[in-house]
ROSE-4610 file (N, C-alpha, C; in Angstrom, 1 decimal, always signed):
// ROSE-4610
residu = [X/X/X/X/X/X/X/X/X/X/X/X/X/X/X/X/X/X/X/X/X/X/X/X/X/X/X/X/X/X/X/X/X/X/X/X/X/X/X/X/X/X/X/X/X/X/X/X/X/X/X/X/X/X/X/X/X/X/X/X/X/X/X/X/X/X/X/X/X/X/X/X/X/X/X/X/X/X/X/X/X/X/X/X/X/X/X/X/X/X/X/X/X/X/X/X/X/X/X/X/X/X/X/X/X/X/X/X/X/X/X/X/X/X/X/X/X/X/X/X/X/X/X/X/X/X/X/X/X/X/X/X/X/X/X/X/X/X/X/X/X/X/X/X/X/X/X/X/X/X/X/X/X/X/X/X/X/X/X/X/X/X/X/X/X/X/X/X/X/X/X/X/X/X/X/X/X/X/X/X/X/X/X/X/X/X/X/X/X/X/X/X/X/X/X/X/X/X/X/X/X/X/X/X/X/X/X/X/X/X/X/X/X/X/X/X/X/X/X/X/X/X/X/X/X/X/X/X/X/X/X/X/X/X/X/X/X/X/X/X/X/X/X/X/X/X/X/X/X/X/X/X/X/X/X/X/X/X/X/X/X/X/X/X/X/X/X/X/X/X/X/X/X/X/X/X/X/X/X/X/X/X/X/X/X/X/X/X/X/X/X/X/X/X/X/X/X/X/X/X/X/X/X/X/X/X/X/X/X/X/X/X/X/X/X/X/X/X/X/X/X/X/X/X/X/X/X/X/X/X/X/X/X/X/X/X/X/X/X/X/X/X/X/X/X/X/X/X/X/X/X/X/X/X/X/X/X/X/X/X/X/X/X/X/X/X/X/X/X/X/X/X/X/X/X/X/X/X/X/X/X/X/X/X/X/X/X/X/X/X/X/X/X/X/X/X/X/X/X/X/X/X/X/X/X/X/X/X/X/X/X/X/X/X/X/X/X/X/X/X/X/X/X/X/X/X/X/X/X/X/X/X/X/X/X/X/X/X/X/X/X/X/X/X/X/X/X/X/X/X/X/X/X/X/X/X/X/X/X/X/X/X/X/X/X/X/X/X/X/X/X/X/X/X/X/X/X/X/X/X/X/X/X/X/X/X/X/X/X/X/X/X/X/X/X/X/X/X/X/X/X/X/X/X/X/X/X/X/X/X/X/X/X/X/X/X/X/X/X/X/X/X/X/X/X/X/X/X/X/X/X/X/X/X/X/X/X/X/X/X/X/X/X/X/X/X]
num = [1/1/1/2/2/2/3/3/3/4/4/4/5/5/5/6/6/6/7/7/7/8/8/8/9/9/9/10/10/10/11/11/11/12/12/12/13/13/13/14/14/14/15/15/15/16/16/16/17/17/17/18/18/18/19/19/19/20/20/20/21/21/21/22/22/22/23/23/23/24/24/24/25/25/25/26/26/26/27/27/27/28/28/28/29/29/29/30/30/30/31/31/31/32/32/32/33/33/33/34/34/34/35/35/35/36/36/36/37/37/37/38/38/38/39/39/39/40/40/40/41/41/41/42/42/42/43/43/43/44/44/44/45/45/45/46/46/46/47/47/47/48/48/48/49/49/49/50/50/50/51/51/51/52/52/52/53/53/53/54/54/54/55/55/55/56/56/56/57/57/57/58/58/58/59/59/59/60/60/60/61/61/61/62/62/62/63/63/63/64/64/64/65/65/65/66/66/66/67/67/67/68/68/68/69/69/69/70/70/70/71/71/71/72/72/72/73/73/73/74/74/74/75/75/75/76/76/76/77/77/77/78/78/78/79/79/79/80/80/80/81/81/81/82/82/82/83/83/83/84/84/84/85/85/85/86/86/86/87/87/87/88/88/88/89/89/89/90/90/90/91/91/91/92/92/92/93/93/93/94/94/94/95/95/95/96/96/96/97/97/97/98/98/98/99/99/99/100/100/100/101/101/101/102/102/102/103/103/103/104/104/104/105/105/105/106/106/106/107/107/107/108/108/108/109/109/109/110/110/110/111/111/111/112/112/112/113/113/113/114/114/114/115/115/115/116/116/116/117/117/117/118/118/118/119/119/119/120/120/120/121/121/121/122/122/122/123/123/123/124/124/124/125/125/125/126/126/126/127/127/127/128/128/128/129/129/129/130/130/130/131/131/131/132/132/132/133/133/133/134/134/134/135/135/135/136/136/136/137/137/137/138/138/138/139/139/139/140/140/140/141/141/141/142/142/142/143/143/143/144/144/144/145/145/145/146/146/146/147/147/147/148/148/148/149/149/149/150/150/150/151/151/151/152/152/152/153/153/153/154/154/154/155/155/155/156/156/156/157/157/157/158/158/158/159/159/159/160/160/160/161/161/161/162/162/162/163/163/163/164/164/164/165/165/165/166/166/166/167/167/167/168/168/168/169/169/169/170/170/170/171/171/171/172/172/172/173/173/173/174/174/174/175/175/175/176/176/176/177/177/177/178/178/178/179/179/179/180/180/180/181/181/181/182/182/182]
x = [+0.9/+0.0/+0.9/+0.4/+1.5/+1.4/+2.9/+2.3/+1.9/+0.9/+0.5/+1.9/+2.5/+4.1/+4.2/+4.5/+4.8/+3.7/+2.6/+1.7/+1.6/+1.6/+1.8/+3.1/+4.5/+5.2/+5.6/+5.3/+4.8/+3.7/+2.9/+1.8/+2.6/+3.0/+3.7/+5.0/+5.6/+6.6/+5.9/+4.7/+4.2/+3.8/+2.5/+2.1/+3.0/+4.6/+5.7/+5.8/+6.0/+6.9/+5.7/+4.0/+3.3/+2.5/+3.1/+2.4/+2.0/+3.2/+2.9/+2.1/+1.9/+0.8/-0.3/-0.6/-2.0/-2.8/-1.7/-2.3/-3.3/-1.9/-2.2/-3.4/-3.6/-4.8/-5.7/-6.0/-7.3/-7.4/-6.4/-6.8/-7.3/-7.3/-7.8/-9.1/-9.3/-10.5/-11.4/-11.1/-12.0/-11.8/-11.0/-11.2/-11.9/-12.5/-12.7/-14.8/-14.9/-16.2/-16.3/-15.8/-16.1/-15.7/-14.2/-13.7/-12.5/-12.9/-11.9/-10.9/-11.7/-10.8/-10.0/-9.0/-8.1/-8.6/-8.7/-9.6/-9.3/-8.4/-7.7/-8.5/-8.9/-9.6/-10.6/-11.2/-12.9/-13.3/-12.4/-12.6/-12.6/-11.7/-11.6/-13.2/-13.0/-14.8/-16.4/-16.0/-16.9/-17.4/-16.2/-16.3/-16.5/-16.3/-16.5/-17.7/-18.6/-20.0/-19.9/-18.9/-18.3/-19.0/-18.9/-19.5/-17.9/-18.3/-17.0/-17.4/-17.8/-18.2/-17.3/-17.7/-17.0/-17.4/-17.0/-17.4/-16.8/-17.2/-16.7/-16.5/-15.2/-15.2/-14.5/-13.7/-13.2/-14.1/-15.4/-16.4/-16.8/-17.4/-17.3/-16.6/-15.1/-13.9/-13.9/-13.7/-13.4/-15.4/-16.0/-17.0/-17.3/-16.5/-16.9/-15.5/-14.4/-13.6/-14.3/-14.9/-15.7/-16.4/-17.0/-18.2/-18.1/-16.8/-16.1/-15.6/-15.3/-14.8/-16.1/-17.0/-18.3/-18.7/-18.6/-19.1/-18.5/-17.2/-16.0/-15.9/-16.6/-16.3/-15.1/-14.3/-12.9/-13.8/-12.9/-13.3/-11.8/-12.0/-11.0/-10.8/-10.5/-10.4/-9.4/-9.9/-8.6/-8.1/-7.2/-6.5/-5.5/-5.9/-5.2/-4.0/-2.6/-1.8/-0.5/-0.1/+0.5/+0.1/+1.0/+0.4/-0.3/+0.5/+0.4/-0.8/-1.5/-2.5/-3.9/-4.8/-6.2/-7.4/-7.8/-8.8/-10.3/-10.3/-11.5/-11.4/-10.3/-10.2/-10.1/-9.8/-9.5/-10.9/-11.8/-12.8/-13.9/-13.3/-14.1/-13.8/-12.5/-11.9/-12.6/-12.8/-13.5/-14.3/-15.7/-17.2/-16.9/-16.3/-15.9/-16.3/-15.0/-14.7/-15.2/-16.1/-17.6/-19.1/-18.9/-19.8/-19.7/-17.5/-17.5/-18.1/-17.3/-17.8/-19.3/-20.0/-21.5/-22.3/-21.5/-21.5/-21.6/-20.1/-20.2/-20.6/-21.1/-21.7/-20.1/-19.2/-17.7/-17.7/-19.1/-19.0/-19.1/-19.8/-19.8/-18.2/-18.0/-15.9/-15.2/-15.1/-14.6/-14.5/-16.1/-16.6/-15.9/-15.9/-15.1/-14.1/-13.6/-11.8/-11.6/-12.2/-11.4/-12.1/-13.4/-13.5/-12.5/-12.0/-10.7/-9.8/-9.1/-7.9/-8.0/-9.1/-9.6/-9.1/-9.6/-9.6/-8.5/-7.2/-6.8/-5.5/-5.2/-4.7/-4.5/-5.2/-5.1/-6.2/-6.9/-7.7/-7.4/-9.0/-8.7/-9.8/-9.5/-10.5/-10.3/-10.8/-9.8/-11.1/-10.0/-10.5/-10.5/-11.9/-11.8/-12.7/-12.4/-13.0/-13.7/-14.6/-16.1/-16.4/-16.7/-17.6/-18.9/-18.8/-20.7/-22.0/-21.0/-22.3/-20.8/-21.7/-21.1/-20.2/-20.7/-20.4/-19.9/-18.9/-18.8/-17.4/-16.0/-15.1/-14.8/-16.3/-16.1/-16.3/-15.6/-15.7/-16.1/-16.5/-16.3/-16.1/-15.8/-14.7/-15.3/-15.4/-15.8/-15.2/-15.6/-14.5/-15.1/-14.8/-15.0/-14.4/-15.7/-15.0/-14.3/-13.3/-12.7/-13.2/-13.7/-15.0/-13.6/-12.5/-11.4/-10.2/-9.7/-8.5/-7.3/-7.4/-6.9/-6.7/-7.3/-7.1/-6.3/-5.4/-4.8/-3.5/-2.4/-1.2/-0.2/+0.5/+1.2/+2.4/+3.9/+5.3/+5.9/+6.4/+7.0/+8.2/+8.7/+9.7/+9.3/+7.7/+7.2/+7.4/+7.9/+8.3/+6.9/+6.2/+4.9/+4.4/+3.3/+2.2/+1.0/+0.8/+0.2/+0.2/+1.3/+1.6/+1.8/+1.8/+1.5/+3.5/+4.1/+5.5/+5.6/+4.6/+4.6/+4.6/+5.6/+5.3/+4.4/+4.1/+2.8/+1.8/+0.4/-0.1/-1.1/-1.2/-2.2/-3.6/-4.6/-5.7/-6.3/-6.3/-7.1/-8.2/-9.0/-10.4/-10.5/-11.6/-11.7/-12.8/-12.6/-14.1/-13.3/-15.0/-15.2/-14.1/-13.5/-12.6/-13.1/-14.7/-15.0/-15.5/-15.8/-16.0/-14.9/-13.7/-12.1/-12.4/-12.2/-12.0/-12.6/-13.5/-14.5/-14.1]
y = [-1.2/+0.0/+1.2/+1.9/+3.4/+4.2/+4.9/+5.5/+7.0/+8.1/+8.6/+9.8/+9.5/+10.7/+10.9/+9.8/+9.9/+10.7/+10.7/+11.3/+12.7/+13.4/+14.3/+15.1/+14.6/+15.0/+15.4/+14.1/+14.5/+16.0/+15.8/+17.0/+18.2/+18.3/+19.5/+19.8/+18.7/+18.9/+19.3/+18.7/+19.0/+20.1/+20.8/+21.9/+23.0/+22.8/+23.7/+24.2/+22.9/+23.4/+23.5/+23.6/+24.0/+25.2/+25.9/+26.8/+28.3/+28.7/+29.6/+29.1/+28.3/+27.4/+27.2/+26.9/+26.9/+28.4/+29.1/+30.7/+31.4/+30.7/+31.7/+31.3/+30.0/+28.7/+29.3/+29.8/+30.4/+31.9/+32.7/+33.5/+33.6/+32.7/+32.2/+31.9/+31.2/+30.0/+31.9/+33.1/+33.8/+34.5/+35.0/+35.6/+35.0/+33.9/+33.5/+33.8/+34.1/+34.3/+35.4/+35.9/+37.8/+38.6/+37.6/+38.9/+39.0/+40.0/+40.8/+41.6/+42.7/+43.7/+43.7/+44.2/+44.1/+44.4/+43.9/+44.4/+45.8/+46.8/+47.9/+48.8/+48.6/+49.6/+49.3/+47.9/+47.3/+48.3/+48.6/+48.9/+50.4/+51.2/+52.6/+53.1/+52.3/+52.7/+53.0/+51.6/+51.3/+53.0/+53.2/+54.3/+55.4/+55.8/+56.7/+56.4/+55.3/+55.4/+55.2/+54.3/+54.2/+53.0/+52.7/+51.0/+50.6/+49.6/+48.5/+47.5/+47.7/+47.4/+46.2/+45.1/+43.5/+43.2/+43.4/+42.7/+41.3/+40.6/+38.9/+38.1/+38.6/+37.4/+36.1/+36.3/+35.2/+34.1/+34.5/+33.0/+32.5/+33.3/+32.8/+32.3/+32.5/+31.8/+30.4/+30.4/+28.7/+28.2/+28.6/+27.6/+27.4/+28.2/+27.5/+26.5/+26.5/+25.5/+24.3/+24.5/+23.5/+22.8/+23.4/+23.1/+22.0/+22.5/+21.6/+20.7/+20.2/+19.3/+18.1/+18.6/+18.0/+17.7/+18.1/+17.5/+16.7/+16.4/+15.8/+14.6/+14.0/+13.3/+12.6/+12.9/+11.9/+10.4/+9.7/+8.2/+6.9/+6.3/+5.3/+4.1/+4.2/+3.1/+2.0/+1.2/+0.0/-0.5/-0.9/-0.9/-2.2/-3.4/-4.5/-3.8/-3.7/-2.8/-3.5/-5.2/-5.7/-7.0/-7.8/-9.4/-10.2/-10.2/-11.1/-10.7/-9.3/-8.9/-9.2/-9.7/-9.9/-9.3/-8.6/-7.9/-8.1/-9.1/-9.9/-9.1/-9.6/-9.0/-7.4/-6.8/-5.5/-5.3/-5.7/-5.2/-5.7/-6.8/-7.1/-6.1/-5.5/-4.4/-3.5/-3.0/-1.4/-1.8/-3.1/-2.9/-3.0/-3.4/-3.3/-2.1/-1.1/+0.3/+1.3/+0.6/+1.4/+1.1/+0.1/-0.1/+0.3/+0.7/+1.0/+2.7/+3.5/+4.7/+5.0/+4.1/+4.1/+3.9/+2.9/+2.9/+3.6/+5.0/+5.8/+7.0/+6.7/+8.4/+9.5/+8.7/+9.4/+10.2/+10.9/+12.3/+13.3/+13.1/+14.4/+14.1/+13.1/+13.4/+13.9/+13.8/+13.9/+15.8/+16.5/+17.6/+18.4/+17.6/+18.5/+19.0/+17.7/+17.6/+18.4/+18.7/+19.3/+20.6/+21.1/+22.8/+23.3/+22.4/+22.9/+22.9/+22.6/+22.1/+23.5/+23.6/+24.9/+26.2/+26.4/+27.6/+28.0/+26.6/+26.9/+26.0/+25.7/+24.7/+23.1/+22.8/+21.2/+20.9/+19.5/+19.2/+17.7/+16.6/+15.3/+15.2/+13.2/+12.4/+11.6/+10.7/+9.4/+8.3/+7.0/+5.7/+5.2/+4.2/+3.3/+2.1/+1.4/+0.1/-0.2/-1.5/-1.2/-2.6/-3.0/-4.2/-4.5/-5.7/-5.6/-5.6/-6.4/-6.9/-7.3/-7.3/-7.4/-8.4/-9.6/-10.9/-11.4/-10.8/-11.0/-10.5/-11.4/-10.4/-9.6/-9.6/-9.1/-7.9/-7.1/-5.5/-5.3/-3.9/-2.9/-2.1/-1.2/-0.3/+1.0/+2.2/+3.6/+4.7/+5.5/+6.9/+7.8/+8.5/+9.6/+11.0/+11.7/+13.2/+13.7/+13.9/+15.2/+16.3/+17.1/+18.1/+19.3/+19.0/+20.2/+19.5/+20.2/+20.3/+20.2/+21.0/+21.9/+20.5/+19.7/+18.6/+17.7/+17.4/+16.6/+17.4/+16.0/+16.6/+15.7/+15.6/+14.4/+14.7/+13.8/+13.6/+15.2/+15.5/+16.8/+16.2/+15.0/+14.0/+14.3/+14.1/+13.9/+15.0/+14.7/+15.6/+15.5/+14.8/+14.2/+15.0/+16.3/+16.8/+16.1/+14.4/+14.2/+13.0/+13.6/+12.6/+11.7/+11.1/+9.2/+9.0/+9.8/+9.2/+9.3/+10.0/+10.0/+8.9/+8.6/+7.4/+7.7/+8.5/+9.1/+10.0/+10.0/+10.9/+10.5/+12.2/+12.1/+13.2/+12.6/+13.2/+13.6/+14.6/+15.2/+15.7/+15.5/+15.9/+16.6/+17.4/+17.4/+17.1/+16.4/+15.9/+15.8/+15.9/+16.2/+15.2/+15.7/+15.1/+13.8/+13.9/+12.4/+11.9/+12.2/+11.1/+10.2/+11.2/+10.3/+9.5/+9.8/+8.7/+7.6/+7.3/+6.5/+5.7]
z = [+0.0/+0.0/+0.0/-0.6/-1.2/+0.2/+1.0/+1.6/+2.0/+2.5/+2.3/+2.5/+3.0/+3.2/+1.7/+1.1/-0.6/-0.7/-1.0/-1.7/-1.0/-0.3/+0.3/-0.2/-0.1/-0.8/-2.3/-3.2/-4.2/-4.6/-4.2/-4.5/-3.8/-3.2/-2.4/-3.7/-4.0/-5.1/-6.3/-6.8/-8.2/-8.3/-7.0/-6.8/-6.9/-6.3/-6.4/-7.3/-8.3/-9.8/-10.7/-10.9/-11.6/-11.2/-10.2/-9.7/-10.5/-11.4/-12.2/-13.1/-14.0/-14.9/-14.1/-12.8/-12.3/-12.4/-11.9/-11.7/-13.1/-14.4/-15.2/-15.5/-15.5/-15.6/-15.2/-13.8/-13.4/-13.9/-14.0/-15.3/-16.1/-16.9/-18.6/-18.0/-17.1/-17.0/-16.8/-15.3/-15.3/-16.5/-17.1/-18.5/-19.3/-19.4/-20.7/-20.3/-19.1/-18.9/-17.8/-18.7/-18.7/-17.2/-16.8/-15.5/-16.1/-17.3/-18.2/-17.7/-15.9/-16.0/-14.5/-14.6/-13.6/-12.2/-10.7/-10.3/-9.4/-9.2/-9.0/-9.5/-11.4/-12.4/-12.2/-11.4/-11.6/-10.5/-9.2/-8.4/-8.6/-8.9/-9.5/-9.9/-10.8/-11.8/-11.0/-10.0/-9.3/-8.7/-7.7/-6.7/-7.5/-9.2/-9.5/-10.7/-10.3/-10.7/-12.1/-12.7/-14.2/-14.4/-15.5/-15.9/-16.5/-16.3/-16.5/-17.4/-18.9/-20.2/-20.3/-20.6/-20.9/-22.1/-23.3/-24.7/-25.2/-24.2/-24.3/-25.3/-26.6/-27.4/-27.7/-26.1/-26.4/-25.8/-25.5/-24.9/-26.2/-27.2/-28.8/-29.5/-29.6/-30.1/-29.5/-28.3/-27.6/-28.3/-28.0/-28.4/-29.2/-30.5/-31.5/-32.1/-31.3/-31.4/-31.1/-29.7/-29.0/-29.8/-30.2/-31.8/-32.6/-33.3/-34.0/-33.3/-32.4/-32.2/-31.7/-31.6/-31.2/-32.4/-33.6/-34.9/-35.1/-35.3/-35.4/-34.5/-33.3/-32.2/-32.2/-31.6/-31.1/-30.5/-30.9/-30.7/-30.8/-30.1/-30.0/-30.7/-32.0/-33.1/-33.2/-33.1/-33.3/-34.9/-35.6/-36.4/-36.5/-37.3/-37.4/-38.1/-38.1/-38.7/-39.2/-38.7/-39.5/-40.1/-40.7/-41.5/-40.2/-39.0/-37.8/-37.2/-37.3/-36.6/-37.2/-36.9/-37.2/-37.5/-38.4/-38.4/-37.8/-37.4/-37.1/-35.6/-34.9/-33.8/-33.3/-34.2/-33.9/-34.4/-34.6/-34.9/-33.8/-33.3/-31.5/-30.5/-30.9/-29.8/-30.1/-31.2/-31.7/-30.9/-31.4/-30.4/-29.2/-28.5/-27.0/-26.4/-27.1/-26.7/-27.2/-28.0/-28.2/-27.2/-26.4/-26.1/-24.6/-24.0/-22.9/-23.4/-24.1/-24.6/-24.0/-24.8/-24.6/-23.3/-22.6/-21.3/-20.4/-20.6/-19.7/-20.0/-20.8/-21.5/-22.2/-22.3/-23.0/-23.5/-24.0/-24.8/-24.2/-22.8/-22.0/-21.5/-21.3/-20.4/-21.6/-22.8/-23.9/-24.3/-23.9/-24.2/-22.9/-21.6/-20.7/-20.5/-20.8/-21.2/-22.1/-23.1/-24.2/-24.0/-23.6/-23.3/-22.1/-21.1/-20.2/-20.9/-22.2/-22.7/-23.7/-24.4/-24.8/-24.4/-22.9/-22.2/-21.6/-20.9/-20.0/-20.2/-21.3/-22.0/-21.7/-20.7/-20.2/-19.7/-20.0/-19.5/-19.5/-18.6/-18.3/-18.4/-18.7/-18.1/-17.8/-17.0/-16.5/-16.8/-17.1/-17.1/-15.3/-15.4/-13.9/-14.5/-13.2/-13.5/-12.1/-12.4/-11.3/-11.7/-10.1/-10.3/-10.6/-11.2/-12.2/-11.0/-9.7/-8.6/-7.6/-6.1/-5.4/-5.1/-5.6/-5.4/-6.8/-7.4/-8.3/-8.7/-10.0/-10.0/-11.6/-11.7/-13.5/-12.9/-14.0/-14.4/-15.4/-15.5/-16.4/-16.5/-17.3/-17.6/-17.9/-17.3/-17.7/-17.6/-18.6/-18.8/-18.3/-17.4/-16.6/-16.6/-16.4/-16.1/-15.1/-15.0/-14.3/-14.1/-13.5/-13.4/-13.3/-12.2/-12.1/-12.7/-13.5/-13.9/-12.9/-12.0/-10.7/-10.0/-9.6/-9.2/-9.4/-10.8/-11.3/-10.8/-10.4/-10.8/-11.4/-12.3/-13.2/-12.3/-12.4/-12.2/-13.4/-12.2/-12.9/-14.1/-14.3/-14.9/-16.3/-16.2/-17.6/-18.4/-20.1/-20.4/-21.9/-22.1/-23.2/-23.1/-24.1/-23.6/-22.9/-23.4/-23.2/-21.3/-21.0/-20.0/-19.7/-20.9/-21.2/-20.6/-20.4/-20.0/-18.3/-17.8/-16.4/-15.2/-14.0/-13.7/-12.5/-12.2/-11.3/-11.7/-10.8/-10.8/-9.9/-9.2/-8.3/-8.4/-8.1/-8.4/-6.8/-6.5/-5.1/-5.3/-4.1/-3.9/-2.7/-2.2/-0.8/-0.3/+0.9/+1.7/+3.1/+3.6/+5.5/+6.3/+7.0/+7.7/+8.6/+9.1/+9.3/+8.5/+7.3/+5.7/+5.6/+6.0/+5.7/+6.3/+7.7/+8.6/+8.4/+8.2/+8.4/+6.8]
């Protein structure tokens, strides 16, 4: 069992070294829905009865990136790719992982991920696995949302945009201190 010193550490290390990239993160995220103005001049205006005019185009830009990519749906295709490999089977794999897709509803984790990846330049989703019944040791497999970004933190090692070279990562949440316990 991993122990929690490491994980504590780690995130204390990750948080360190991504800290400017989180900031500018929640920048983008309020800029992108209209807390355009610095808040010093928001404040200035205020006290001198000014309006503080916000012509928001960058909520238009990312959504219609969004757009497209929603026409377009990313999807996970399998591909028999040499003599040794089987088409028959990579075509059992496609319905599989179409039918996990379908399973977890993968378009809304898909749509999340990529409107944070949009806005703030990274987003996630994660894969998990679940038992079918209690008494039982089959799984299934579903893709899930990440609701915060902010939450994720990969091995600062990794050098992939896509983190696939990372040999950690930790995902935080927060809850009630007797939810832990228990």
């Amino acid at each position: 069992m991993p122990d929690p010193k490491d994980a504590v550490e780690f995130l204390r290390d990750t948080a360190e070294a991504e800290s400017s990239n989180r900031v500018d993160g929640l920048d983008d995220l309020r800029f992108r829905y209209g807390d355009q103005w610095p808040a010093e001049i928001q404040n200035s205006r205020t006290l001198q009865e000014r309006p503080c005019l916000t012509i928001n185009e960058v909520d238009a830009f990312c959504r219609q990136v969004e757009n497209q990519q929603r026409q377009q749906r990313p999807r996970i295709k399998v591909h028999a790719v040499d003599d040794i490999a089987d088409p028959k089977i990579a075509k059992v794999l496609s319905g599989l992982i179409r039918h996990i897709e379908v399973n977890s509803d993968a378009d809304n984790s898909y749509d999340l991920g990529f409107s944070f990846a949009t806005t703030i330049g990274w987003g996630y989703l994660r894969m998990r696995t679940a038992y079918t019944r209690d008494n039982s040791f089959d799984q299934d497999i579903y893709i899930d949302q990440v609701e915060n970004p902010f939450t994720v933190y990969f091995d600062r090692a990794s050098r992939l945009p896509d983190g696939s070279d990372a040999e950690k990562a930790l995902v935080t949440d927060l809850m009630r201190k007797k939810a832990f316990e228990k």
